[in-house]
Z-matrix of the N, CA and C atoms (Angstrom, degrees):
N
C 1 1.457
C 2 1.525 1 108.03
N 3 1.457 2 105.14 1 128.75
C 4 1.524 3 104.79 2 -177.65
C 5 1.156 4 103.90 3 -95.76
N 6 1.354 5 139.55 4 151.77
C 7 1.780 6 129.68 5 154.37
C 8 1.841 7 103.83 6 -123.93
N 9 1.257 8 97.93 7 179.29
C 10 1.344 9 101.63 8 177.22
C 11 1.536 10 96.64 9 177.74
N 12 1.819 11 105.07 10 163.13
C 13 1.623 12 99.61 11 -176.70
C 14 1.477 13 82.64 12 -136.02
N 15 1.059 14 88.42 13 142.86
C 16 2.125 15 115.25 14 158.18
C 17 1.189 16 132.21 15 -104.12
N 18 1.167 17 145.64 16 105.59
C 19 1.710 18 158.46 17 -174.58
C 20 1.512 19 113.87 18 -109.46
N 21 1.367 20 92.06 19 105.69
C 22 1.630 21 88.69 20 -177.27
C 23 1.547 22 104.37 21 -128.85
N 24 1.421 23 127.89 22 163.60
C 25 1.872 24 120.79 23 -179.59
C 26 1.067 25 76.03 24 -115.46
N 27 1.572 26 103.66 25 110.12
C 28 1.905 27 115.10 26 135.28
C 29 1.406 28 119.23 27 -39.99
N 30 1.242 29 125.25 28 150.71
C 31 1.552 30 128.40 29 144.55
C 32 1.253 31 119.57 30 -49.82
N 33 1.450 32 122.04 31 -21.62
C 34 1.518 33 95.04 32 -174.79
C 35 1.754 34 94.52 33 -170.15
N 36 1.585 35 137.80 34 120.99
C 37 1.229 36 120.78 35 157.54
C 38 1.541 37 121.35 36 -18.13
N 39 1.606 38 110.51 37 122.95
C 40 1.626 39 114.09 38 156.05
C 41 1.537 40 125.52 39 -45.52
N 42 1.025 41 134.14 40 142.24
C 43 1.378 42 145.20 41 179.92
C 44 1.410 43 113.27 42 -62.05
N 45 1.387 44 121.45 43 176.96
C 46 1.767 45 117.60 44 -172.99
C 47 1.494 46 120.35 45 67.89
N 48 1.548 47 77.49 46 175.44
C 49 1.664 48 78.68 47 -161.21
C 50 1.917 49 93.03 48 -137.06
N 51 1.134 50 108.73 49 19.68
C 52 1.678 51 116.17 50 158.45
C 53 1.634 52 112.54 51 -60.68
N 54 1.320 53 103.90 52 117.51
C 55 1.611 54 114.32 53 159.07
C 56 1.799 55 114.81 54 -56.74
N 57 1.136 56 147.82 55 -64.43
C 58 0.875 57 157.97 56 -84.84
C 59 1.480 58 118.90 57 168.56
N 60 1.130 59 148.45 58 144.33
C 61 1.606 60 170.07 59 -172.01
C 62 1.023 61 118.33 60 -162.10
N 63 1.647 62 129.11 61 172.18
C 64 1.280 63 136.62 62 152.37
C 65 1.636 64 106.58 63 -165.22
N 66 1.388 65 107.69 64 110.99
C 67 1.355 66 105.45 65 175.56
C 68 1.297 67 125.60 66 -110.86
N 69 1.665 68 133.76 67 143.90
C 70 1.673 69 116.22 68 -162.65
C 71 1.137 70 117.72 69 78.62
N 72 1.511 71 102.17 70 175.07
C 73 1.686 72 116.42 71 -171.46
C 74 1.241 73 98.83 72 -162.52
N 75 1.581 74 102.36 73 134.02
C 76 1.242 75 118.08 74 172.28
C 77 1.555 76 131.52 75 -31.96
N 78 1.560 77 153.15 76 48.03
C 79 1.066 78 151.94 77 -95.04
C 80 1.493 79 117.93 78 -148.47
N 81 0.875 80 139.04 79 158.46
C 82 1.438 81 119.96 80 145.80
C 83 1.598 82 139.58 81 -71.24
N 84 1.271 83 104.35 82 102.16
C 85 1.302 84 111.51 83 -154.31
C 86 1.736 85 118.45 84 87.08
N 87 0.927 86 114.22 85 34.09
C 88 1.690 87 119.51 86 173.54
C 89 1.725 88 101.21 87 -151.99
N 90 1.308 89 107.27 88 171.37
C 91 1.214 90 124.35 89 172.67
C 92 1.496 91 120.67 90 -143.45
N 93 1.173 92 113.50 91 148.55
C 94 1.789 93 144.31 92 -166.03
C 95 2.027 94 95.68 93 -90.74
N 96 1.376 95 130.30 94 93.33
C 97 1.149 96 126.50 95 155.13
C 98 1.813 97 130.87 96 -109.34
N 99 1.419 98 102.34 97 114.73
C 100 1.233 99 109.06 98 -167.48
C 101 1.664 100 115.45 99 -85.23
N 102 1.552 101 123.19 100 101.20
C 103 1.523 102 116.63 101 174.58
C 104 1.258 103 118.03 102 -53.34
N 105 1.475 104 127.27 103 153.35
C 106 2.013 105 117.32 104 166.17
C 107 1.873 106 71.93 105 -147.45
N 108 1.268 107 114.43 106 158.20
C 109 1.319 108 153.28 107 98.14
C 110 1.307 109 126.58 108 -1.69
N 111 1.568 110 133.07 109 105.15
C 112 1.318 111 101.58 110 -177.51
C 113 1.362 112 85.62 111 -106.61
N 114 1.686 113 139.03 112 173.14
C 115 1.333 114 148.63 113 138.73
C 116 1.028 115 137.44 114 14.09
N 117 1.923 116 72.69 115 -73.69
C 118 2.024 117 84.75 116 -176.24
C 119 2.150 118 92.29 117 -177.94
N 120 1.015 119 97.33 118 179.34
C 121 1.840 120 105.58 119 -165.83
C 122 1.358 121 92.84 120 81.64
N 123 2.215 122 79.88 121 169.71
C 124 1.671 123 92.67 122 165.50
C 125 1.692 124 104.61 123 -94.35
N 126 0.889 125 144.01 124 -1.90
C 127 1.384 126 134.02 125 -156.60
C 128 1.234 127 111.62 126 -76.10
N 129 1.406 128 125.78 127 143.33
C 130 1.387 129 146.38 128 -159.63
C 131 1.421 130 107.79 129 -139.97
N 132 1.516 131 97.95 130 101.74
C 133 1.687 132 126.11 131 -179.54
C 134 1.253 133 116.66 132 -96.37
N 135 1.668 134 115.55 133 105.79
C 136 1.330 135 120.36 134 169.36
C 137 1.687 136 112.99 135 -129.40
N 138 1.794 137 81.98 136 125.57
C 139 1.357 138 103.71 137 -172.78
C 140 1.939 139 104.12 138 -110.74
N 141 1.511 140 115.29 139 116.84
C 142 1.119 141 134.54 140 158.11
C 143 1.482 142 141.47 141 -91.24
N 144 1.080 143 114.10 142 124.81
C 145 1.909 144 116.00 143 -173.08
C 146 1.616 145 86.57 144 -109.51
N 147 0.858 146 118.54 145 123.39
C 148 1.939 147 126.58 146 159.45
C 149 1.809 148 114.77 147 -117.12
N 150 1.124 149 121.42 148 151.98
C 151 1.219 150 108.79 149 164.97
C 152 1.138 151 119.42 150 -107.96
N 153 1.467 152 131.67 151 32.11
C 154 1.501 153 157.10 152 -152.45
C 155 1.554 154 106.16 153 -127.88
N 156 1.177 155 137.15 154 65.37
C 157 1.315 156 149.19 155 -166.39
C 158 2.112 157 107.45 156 -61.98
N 159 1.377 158 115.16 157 141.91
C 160 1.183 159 119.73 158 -176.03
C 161 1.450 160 116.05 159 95.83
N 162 1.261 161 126.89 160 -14.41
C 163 1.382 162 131.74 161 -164.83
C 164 1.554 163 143.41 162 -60.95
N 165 1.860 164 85.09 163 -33.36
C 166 1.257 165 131.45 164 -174.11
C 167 1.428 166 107.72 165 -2.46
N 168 1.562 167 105.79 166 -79.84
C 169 1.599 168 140.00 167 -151.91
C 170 1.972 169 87.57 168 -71.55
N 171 1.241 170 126.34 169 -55.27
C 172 0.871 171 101.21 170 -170.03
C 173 2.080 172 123.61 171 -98.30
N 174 1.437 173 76.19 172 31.14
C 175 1.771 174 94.38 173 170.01
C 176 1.558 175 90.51 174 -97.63
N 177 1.234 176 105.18 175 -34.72
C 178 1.782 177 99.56 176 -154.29
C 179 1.602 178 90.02 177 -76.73
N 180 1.302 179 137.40 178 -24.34
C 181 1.632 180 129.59 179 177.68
C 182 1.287 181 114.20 180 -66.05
N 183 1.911 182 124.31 181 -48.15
C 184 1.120 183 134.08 182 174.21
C 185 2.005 184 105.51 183 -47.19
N 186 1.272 185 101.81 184 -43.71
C 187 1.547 186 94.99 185 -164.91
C 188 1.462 187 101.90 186 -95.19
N 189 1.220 188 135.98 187 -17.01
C 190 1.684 189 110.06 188 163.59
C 191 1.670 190 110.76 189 -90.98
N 192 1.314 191 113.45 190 5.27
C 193 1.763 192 114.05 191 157.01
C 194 1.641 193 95.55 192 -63.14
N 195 0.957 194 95.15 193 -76.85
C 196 1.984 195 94.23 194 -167.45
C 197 1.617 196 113.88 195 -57.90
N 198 1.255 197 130.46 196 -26.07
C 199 0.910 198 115.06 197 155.97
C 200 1.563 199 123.74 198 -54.62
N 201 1.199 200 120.87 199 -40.26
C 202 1.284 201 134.38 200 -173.32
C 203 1.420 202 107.40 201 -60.47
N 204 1.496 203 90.39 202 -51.53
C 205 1.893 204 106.04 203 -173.67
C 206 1.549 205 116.63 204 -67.06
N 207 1.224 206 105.31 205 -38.83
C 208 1.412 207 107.34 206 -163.47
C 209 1.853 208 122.67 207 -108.03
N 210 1.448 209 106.39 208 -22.93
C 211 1.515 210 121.34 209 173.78
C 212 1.494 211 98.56 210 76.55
N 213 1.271 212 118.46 211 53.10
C 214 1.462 213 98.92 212 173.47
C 215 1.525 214 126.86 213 -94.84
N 216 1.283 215 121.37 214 75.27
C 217 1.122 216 130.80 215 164.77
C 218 1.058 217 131.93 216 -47.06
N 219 1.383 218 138.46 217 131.42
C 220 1.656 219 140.32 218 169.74
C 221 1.443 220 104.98 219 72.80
N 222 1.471 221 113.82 220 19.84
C 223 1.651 222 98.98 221 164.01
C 224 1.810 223 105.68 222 -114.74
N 225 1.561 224 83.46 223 164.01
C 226 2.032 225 78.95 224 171.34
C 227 1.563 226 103.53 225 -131.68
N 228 1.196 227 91.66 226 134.39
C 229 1.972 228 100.59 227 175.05
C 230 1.023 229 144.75 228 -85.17
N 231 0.956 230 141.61 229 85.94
C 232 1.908 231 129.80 230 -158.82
C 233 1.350 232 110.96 231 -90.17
N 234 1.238 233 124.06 232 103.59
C 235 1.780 234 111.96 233 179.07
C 236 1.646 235 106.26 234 -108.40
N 237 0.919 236 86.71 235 148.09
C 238 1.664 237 105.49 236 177.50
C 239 1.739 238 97.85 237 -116.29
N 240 0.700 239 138.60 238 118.74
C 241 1.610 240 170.13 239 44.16
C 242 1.680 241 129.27 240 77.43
N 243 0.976 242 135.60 241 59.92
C 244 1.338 243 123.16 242 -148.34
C 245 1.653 244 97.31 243 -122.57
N 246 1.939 245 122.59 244 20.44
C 247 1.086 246 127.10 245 171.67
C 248 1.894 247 100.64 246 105.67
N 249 0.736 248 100.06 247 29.50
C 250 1.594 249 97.61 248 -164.14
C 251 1.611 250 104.73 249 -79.33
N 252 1.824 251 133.23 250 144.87
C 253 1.011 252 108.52 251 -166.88
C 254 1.500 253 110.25 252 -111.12
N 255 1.358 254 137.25 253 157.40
C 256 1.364 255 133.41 254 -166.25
C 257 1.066 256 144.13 255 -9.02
N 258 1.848 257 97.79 256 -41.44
C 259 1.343 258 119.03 257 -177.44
C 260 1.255 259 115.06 258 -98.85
N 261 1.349 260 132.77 259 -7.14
C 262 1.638 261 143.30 260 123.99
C 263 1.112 262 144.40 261 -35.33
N 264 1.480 263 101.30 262 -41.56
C 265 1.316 264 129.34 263 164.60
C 266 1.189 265 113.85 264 -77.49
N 267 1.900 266 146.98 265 -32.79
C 268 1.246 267 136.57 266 178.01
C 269 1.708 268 99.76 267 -86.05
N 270 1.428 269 102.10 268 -39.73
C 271 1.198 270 88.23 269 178.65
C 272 1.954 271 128.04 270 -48.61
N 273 1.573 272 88.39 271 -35.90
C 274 1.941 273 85.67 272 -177.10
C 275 1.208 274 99.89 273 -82.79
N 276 1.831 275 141.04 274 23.25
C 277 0.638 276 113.72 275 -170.57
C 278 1.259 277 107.09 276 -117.27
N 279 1.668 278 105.27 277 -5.15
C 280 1.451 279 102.25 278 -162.64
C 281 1.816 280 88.77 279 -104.73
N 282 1.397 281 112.71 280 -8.00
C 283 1.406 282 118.93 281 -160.51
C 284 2.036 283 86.87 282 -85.62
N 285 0.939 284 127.55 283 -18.42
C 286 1.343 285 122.15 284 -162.90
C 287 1.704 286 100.30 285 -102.13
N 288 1.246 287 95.50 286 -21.73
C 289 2.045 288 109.62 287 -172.50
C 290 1.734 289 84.77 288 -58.62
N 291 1.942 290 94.76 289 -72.19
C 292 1.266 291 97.90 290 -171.82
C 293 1.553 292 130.39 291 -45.84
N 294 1.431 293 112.30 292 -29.49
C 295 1.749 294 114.17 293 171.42
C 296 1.272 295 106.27 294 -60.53
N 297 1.350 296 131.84 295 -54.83
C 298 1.317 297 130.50 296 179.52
C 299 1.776 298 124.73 297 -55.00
N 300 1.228 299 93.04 298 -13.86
C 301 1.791 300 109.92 299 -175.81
C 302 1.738 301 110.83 300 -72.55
N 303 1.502 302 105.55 301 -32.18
C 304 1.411 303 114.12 302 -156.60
C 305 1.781 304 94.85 303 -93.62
N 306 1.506 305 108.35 304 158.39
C 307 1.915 306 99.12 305 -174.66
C 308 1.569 307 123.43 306 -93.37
């Protein structure tokens, strides 16, 4: 099991007033991403466990796309990993932004 964490400063806190999300399921070929709330800042913490070793660099492209794309400030991400491939992965990522958007 590989893990790794990502810290990036959004431009600007995400919108809404949702605590919490969860998009996906642990799967073959899908992934488990858990939304939180952070406090306060813009920074957007995503922490990944995969069991897909080497990946790193191109996890780290998928997640400063959506950072880029989406401004998600003050949330933190927990994904769980079940082999899912890039475009699975932005997809739950922008699908979980948006859950957190709504109040």
């Amino acid at each position: 099991m590989e893990k790794f964490t990502f810290r990036h400063a959004a431009a600007a806190r995400l919108a809404g007033a949702r605590k919490r999300a969860i998009v996906g399921v642990v799967a073959s070929g899908n992934l488990e991403a858990l939304f939180e709330r952070l406090p306060e800042g813009n920074d957007c913490v995503i922490e990944v466990a995969t069991p897909i070793q080497g990946y790193r660099d191109l996890w780290a492209e998928v997640v400063s796309d959506f950072v880029e794309r989406r401004s998600p400030g003050g949330l933190r991400v927990s994904i769980n990993d079940g082999g899912a491939r890039p475009d699975t992965v932005a997809l739950r990522l922008a699908q979980g932004a948006r859950l957190m958007e709504r109040d």
